[in-house]
C-alpha positions as CSV (number, residue, x, y, z in Angstrom):
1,X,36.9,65.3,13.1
2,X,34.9,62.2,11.9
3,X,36.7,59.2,10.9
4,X,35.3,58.9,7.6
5,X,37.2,62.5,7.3
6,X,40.2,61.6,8.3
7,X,40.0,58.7,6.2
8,X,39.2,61.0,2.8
9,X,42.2,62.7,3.6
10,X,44.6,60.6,4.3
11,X,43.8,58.7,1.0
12,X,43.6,62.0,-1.2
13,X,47.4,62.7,0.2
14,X,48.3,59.7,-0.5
15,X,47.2,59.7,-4.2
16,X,48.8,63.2,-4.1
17,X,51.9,61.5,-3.3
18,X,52.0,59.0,-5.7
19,X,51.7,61.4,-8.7
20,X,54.2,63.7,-7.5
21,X,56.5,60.5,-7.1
22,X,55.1,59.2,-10.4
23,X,55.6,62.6,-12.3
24,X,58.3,64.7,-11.0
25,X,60.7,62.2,-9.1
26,X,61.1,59.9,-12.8
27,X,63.1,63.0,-14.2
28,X,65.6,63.0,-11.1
29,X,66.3,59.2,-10.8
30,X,67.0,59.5,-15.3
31,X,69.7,62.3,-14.6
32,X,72.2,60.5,-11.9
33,X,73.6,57.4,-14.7
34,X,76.6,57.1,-14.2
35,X,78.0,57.2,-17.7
36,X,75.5,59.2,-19.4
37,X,72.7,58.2,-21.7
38,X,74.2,56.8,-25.1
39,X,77.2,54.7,-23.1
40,X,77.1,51.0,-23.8
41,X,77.4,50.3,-20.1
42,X,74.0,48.3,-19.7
C-alpha cells in the first residue's frame, strides 16, 4: 500500500470514530446520574 492510502484511511476511521463517540456514546454517559434527572443535586 501507498502511504498516501494508508493515510486516507486512517483519517476516514478516525472521523468515523469521532461521530460514533459524538452520536451514540452522549446517550450512555446522560443515563448513569446518580440521582436521576430532575434531582437538585447539581
Amino acid at each position: 500500500m501507498d502511504i498516501q492510502q494508508i493515510l486516507v484511511y486512517a483519517s476516514l476511521a478516525l472521523a468515523v470514530g469521532f461521530l460514533v463517540k459524538k452520536f451514540f456514546w452522549k446517550k450512555r454517559v446522560k443515563k448513569s446520574k446518580p440521582c436521576g434527572d430532575d434531582c437538585a443535586c447539581h
